[in-house]
N, C-alpha and C positions, 0 to 999 in steps of 0.2 A: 504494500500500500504506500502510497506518495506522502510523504508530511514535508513538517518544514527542512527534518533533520538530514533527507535525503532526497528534495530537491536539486538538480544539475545548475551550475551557475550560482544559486540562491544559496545555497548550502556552503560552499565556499567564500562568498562576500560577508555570510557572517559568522562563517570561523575566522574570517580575519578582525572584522569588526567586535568579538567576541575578545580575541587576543589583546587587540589595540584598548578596549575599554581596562581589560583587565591592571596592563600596563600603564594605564595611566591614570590609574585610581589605587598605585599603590600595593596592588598585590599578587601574589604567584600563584601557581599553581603547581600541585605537587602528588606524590603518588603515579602509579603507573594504570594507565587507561585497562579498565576491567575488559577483556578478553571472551567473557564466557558468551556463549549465544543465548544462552535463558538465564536471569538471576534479578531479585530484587533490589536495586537500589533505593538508599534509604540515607536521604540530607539531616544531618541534624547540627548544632543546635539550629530552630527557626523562631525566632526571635525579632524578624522584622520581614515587610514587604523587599527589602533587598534582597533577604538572604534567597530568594525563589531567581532574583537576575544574575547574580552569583553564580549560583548554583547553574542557570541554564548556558551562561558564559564559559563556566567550566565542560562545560557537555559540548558547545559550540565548536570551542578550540581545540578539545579533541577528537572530533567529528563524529562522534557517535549519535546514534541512533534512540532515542528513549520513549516511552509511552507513561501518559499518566490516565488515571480514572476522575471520570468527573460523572455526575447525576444524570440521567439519563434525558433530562429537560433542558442540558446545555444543550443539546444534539439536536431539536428541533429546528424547523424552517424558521426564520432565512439563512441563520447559521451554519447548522448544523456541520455543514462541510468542512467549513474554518475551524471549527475545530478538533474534526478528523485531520484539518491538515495538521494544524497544532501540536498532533502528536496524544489527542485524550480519546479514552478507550470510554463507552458510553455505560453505566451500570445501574440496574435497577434496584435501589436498596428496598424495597418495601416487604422485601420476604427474609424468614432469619438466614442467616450466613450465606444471600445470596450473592453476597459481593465475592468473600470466598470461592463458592463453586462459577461465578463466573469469570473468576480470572485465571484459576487453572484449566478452564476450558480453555481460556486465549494459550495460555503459555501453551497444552496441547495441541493448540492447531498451527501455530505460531514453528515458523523454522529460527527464527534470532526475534527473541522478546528482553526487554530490559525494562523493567516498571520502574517507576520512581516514586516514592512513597515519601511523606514525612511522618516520622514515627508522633511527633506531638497534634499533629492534625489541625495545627492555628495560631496563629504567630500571638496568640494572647497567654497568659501565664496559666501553666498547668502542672498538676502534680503527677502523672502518670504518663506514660507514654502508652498511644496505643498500640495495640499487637496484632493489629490487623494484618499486617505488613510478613508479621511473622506464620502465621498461620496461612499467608498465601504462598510462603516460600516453601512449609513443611508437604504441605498439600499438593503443590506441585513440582517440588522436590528439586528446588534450584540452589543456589546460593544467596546468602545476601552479603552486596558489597557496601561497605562502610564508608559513605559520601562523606566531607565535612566541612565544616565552615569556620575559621577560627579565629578571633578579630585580635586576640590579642596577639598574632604572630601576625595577622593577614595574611591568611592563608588559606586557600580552598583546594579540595581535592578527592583524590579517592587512598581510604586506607585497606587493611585487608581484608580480601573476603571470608566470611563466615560459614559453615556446613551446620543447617541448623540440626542437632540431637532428636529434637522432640520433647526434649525435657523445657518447657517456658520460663519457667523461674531463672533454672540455672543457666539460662541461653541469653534471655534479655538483661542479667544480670552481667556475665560478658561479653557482650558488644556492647551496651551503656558504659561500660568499665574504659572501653576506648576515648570515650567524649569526656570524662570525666573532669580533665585539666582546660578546657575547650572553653572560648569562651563567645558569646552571640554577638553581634550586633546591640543587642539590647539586654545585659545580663542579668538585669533584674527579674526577667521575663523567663528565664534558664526555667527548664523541668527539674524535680528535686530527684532523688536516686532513687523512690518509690515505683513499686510495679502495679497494672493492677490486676 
């Protein structure tokens, strides 16, 4: 399918433009570009409306390809398209865990799928991190790679990838372990080390 991330011409003018803002605001990028062809990517801290241009600048300049989930009423007419191009995957939440089983349906029909998830779900202050993210990676049995954002280095990137157990406690307990020195945009806004 065509998005923005693998548009011809379009795709290149703003990995450049991606790089050039990066560089001129200050900050790097670091980490080695995630390889895998299915695996959940997951930004954290998110702390401000920045950290989502961050984050997609990171993804720009290294020319990868990403998908996100948005409600199913973004996708309606006139839009609708735009933001298939956009790179959002259309989901029906009104049923239990159908966000779940519909995005291990993507990742199975999908030959190179990379979701992008933020585990706090709202740049507002929260104590828990959701696990949504996680239970799509168990369920469709990919990796999650550990995206980050860190203001007090300024630095954005990708850290290592994670094989989720299946155990939640002891899983979102280390990969949160990685963030832990990490600091937002806005870090008063930081999630506290609580699961839920």
């Amino acid at each position: 399918m065509r998005t923005i991330f693998n548009t011809p011409v379009f795709r290149e003018v703003l990995s450049l433009l991606a790089r050039l803002f990066i560089r001129l605001s200050g900050w790097k990028v670091t980490g080695e570009t995630p390889t895998h062809k299915k695996c959940v990517l997951i930004a954290a801290p998110h702390t401000s409306n920045w950290d989502f241009l961050y984050m997609l600048c990171v993804i720009l300049s290294r020319r990868m390809e990403v998908r996100w989930m948005g409600k199913q009423q973004l996708f309606k007419r006139p839009f609708g398209w735009l933001m298939k191009w956009l790179g959002g995957i259309p989901i029906e939440r009104s049923k239990t865990n159908n966000t779940v089983d519909s995005m291990v349906e993507a990742f199975n029909s999908a030959e190179n799928l990379t979701l992008l998830i933020t585990p706090e779900g709202t740049r507002s202050k929260v104590r828990q991190w959701k696990t949504g993210f996680y239970h799509i990676a168990c369920a469709a049995g990919v990796p999650i790679v550990r995206g980050f954002l860190d203001n007090s280095v300024r630095s954005c990137g990708f850290g290592p990838s994670f094989e989720p157990s299946g155990n939640l406690d002891s899983d979102i307990a280390e990969i949160k372990n990685y963030y832990k020195d990490m600091v937002g945009l806005h870090p008063e806004l930081g999630v506290t080390t609580e699961q839920d």
